[in-house]
C-alpha positions, 0 to 999 in steps of 0.5 A: 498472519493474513496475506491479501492480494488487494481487496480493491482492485477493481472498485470504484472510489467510494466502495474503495475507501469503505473497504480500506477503512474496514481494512484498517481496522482488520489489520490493526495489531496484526501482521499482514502482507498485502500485494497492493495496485493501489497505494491508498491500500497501504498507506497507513501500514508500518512498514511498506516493502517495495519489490523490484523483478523480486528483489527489495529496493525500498523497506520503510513507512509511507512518509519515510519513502516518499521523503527518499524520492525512490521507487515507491514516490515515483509509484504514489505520483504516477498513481495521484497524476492517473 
């Protein structure tokens, strides 16, 4: 079990990706639980668990969230608008 309070916080787009690349293959096969700024970082995950004042309003993959329009697409849109 790793937990992880984003690695990429505060980098730049390039060193960005190379430390989610890495990141990728580090979480492979793995259960890891990530606080992510940055929705990049948790893209790729299998289940994303989205936290609202401490409660859980949205639990899915990527795809599946943004498909419902909730909380967790209304985040990656504001994120790709910034």
């Amino acid at each position: 079990l790793l937990f992880l309070d984003e690695a990429t916080n505060s980098l730049d787009v390039i060193n960005e990706r190379r430390i989610v690349d890495a990141l990728n293959g580090a979480f492979k096969d793995r259960t890891v639980i990530v606080v992510a700024h940055r929705l990049s970082t948790i893209r790729n995950a299998d289940q994303i668990v989205v936290l609202d004042k401490g409660f859980v309003v949205e639990v899915g993959n990527h795809d599946s969230l943004m498909e419902k329009k909730g909380q967790y697409y209304n985040l990656v849109s504001t994120q790709m608008q910034a």
